[in-house]
C-alpha positions as CSV (number, residue, x, y, z in Angstrom):
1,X,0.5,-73.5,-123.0
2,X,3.4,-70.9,-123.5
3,X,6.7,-70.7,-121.3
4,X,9.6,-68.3,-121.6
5,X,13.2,-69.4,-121.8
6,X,16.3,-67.0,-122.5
7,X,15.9,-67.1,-126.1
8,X,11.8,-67.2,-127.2
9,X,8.4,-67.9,-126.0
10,X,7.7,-71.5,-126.8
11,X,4.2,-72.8,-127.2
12,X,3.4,-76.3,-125.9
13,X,1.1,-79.1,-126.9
14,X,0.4,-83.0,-126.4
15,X,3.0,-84.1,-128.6
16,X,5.6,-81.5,-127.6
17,X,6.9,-78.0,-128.8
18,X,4.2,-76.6,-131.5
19,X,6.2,-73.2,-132.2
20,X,8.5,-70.9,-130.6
21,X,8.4,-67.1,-130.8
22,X,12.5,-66.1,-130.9
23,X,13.9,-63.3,-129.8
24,X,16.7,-60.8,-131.3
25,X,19.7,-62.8,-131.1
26,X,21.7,-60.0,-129.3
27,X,23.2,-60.5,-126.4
28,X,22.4,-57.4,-124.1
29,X,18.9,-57.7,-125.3
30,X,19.0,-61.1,-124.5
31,X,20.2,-60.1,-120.9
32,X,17.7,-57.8,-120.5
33,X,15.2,-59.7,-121.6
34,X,16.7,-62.3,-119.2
35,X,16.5,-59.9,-115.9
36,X,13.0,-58.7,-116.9
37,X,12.1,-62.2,-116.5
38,X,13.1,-63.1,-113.2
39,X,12.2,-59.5,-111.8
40,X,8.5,-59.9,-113.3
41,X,8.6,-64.0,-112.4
42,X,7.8,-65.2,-115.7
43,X,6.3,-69.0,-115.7
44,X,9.5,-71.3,-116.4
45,X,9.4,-74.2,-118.0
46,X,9.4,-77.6,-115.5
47,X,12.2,-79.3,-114.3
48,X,13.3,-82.0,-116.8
49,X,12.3,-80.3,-119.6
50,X,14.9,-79.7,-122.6
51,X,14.7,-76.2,-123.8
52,X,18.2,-76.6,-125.7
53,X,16.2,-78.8,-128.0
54,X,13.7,-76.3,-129.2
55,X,16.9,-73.5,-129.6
56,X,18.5,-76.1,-132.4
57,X,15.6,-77.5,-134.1
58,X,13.7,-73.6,-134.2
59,X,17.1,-72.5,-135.8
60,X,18.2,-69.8,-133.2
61,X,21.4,-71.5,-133.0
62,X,23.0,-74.2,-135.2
63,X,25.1,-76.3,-132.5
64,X,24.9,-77.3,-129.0
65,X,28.1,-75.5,-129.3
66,X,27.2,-72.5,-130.1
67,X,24.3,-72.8,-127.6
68,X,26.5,-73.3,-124.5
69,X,28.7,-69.8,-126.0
70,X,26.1,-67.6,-126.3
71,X,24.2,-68.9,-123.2
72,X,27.2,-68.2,-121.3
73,X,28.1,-64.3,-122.8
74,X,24.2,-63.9,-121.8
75,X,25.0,-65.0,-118.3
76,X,27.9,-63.2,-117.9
77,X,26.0,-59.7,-119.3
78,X,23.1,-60.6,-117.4
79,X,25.7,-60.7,-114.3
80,X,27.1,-57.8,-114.9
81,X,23.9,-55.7,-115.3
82,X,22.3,-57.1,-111.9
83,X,25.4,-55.8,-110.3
84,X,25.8,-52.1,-112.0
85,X,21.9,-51.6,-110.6
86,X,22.3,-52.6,-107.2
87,X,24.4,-48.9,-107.5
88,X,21.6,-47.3,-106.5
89,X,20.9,-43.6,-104.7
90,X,19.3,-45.5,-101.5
91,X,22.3,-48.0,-102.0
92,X,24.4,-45.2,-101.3
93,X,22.9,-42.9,-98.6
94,X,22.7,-46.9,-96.9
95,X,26.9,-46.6,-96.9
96,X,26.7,-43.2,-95.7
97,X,24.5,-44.1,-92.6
98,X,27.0,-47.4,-92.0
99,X,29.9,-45.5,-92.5
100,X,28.5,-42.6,-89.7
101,X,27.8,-46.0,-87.5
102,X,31.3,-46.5,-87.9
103,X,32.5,-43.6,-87.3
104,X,30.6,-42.9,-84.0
105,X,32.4,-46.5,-82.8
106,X,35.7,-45.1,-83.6
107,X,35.3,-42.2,-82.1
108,X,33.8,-42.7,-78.9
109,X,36.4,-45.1,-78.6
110,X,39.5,-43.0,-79.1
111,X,37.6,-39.9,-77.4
112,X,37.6,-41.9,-73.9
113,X,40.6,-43.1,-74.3
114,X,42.1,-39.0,-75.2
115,X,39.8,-38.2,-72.4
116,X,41.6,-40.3,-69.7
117,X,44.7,-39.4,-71.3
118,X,44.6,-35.7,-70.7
119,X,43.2,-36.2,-67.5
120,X,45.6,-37.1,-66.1
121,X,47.0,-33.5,-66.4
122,X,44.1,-31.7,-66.4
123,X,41.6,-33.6,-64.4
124,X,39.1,-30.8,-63.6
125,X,38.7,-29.7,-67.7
126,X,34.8,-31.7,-67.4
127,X,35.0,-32.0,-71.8
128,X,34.2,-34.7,-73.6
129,X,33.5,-36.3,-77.5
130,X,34.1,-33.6,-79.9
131,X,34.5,-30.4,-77.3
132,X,37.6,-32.6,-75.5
133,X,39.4,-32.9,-79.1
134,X,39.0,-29.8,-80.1
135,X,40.4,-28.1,-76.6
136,X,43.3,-30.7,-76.6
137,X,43.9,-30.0,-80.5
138,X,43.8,-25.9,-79.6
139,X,45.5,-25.4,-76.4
140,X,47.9,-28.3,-75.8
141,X,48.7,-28.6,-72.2
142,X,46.7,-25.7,-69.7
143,X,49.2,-23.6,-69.1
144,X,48.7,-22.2,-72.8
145,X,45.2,-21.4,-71.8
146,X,45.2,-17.5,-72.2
147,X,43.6,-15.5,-68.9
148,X,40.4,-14.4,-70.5
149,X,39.2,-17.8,-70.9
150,X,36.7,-19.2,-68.4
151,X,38.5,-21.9,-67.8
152,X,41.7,-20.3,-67.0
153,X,41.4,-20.1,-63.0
154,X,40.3,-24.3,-62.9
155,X,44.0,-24.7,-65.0
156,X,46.1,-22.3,-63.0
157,X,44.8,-24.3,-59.4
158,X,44.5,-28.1,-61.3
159,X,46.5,-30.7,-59.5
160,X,47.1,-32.6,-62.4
161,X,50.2,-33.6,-63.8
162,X,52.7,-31.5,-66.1
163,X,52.5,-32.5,-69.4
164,X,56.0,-33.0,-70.9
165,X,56.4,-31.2,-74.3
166,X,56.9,-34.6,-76.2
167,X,53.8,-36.2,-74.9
168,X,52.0,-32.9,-75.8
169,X,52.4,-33.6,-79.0
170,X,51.7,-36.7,-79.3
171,X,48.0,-35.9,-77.1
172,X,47.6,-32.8,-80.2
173,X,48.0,-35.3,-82.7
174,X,46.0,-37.6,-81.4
175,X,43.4,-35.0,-80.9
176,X,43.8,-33.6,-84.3
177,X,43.2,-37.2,-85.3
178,X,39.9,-37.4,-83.6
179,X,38.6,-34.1,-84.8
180,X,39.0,-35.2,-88.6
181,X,36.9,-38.2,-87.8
182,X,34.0,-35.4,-86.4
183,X,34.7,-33.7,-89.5
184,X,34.3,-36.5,-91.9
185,X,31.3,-37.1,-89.2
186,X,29.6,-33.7,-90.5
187,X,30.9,-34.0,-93.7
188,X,28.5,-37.3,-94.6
189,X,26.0,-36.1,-92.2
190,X,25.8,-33.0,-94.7
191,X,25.8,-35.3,-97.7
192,X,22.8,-37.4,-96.4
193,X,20.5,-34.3,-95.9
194,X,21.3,-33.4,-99.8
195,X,20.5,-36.6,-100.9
196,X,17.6,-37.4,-98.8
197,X,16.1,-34.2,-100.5
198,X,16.7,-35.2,-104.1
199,X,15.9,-39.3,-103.3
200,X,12.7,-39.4,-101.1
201,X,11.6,-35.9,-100.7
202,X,8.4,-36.5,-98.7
203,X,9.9,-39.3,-96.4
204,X,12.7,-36.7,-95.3
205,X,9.7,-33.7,-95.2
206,X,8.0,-36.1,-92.5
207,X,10.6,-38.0,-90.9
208,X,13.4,-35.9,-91.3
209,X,16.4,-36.5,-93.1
210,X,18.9,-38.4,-91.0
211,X,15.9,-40.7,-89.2
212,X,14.3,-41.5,-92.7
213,X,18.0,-42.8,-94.0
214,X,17.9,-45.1,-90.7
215,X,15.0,-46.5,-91.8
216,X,16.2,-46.9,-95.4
217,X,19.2,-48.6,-94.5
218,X,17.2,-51.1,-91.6
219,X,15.2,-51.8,-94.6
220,X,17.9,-52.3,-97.5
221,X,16.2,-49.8,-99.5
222,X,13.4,-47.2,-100.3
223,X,11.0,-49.5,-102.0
224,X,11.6,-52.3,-99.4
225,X,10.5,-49.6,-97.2
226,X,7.5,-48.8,-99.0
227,X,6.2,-52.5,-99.4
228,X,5.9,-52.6,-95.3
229,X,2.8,-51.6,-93.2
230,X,2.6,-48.9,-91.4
231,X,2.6,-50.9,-88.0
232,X,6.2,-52.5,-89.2
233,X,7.7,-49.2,-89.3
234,X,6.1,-47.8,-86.0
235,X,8.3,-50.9,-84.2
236,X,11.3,-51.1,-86.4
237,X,14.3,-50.7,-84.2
238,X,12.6,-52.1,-81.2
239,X,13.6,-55.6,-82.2
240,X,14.2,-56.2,-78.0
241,X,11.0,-55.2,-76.7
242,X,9.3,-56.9,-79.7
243,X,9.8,-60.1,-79.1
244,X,10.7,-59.5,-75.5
245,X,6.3,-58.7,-75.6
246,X,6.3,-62.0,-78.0
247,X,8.0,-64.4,-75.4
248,X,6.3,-62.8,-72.5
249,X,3.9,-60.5,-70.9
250,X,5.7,-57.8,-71.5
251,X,3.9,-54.5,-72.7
252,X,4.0,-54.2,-76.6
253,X,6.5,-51.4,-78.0
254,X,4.8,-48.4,-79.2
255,X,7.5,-46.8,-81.1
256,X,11.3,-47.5,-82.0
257,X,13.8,-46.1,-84.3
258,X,10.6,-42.9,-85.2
259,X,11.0,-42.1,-80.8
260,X,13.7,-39.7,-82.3
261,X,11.3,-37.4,-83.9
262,X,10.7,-34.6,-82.1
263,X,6.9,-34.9,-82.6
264,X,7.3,-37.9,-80.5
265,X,10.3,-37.3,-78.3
266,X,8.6,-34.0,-76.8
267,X,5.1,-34.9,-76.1
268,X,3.9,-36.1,-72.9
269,X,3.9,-40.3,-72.4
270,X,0.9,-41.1,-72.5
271,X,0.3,-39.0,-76.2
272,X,3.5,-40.9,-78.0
273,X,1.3,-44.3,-78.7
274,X,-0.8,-42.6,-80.7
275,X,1.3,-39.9,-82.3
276,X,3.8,-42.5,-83.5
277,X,1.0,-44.7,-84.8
278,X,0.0,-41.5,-87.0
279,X,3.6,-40.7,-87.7
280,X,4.4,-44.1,-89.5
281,X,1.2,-44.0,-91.3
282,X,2.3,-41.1,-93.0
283,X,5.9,-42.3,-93.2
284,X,4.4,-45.1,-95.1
285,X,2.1,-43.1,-97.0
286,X,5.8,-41.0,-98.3
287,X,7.7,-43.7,-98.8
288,X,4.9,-44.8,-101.9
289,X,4.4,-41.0,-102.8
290,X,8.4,-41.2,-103.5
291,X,8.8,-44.4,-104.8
292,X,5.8,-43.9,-107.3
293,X,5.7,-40.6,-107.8
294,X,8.6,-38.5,-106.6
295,X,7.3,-35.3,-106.2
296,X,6.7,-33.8,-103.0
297,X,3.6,-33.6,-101.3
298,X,3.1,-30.9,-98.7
299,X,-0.5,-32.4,-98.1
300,X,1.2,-35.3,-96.2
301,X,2.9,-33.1,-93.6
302,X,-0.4,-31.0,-93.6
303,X,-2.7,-34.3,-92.4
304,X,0.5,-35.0,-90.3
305,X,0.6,-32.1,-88.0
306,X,-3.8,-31.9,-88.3
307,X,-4.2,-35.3,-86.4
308,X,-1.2,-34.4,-84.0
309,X,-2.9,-31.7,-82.9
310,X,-5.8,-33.9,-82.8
311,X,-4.8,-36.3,-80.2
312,X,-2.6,-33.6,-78.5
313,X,-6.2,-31.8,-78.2
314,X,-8.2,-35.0,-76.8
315,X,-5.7,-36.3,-74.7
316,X,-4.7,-33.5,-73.0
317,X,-4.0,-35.2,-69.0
318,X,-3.0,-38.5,-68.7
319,X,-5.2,-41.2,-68.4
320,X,-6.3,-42.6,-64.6
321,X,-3.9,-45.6,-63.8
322,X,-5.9,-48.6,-62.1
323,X,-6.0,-48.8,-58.4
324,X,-4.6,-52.8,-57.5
325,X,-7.8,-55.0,-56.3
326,X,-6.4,-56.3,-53.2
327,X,-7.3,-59.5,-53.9
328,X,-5.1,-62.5,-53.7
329,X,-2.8,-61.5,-51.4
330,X,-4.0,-60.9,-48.5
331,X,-2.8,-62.1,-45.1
332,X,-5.7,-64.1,-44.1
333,X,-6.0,-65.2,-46.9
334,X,-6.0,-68.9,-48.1
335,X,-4.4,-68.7,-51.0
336,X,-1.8,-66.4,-50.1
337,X,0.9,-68.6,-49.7
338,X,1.1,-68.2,-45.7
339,X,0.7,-70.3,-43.0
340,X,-2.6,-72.6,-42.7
């Protein structure tokens, strides 16, 4: 019987250690050697078993010494390596798509809070988000709305409040605050269409860009997403009416986080089941064309939008809902729960 350890392949018998295959005594190759072995779950040798004696006696180190220093430097390299890879493309667009979950917090925050601010002088404006902060960050308070704009006549009769000149610039700044958080916003939202199209060509062809990062960062990564069925990734995001189906008669979810997609979002209700069944098949089906291949496939989108118009085609009404029975509770009847 053979086992690895850090430092050779021994070979076992009855009466103990037969030979032992060293390595290189170097320690990156050592580390590597070391992370290939967990990764590909090499058979390691059983608990009680003393592989520092086989080091010694096989001469790849003289001491117990110098076994417990170079173990360690092999450890520590080993560390370090582990770490430098988890720096990964899909590592990163995960960041960007947490760091534009943060950003939408922030910003919906502060935006209701400009919007109640300014309304108290202009109550009538009707912005909000992103249009709100850029008006405020432009125009100030309304009377430095010019006449041609449209909303010139609602600011000329507003009874809101004057707005003094100090506290209009404090509102600007704290508009022109908010609109740099939309412009970092854009900024990242940019950065994750670019990479999506270099990383996982065919998952952003089918899914589009900004959904098929979602589903890279609820995964913790693009292979991660390729290991799951097809049926995982139909549901993902409907965590709620998952298990809210599991605990109860509830109606199974059809789709979650993939609703989004236009192919989904604008088709009649009762044609999204099945549309979103064939959407995550070929999400799935992308995810292993870019993990294992990483060139795009136009093929997928082509069987994609085929069997869309496939079920848009045989489904085209929806289908007859079930008249109730009548049974059960009826007036006169006994097990109603009336009077007897």
């Amino acid at each position: 019987m053979k086992i690895i350890t850090w430092y050779g392949i021994l070979t076992l018998e009855e009466n103990g250690v037969a030979d032992c295959e060293l390595f290189n005594k170097d320690v990156d190759e050592l580390a590597e050697g070391l992370l290939h072995q967990n990764a590909a779950g090499a058979r390691a040798p059983e608990a009680g078993f003393d592989i520092r004696a086989p080091a010694i006696s096989f001469g790849f180190v003289e001491n117990d010494r110098e076994y417990d220093s170079l173990l360690r430097d092999v450890s520590i390299r080993a560390g370090k390596l582990r770490i430098s890879r988890t720096n990964t493309p899909d590592m990163r667009i995960i960041q960007a798509v947490e760091a534009l979950d943060d950003i939408d917090d922030a910003a919906n925050a502060l935006s209701e809070r400009l919007s109640e601010w300014y309304g108290l002088h202009f109550p009538e404006l009707g912005f909000s988000s992103e249009q709100l902060a850029r008006f405020v960050k432009e125009h100030g308070a309304r009377s430095n709305i010019p006449a041609d704009d449209p909303i010139f006549e609602k600011a000329s009769s507003s009874m809101g409040a004057e707005l003094p000149p100090a506290d209009e610039e404090l509102v600007k700044q704290f508009a022109s605050n908010i609109c740099d958080l939309y412009d970092n916003r854009h900024s990242i939202e940019e950065s994750i269409v670019r990479n999506m199209g270099e990383i996982a060509p065919n998952l952003s062809n089918i899914a589009g860009p900004l959904i098929g990062a979602r589903l890279i960062s609820m995964t913790g990564g693009l292979e991660r997403l390729a290991q799951l069925p097809s049926s995982t990734v139909q549901v993902m995001g409907a965590s709620r009416a998952l298990f809210k189906h599991l605990r109860s008669r509830a109606p199974s979810p059809k789709h979650g986080l993939i609703f989004n997609h236009p192919l989904i979002k604008n088709s009649p209700w009762w044609q999204r089941g099945k549309i979103a069944r064939a959407l995550a098949a070929k999400i799935s089906l992308a995810c292993r064309t870019d993990v294992y291949s990483g060139e795009l496939s136009p093929a997928i989108k082509t069987g994609l939008e085929k069997k869309v118009n496939s079920i848009k085609s045989s489904n085209p009404k929806p289908p007859a809902r079930e008249k109730p029975s009548g049974k059960g509770r009826g007036k006169g009847n006994k097990n109603s729960g009336g009077r007897r």
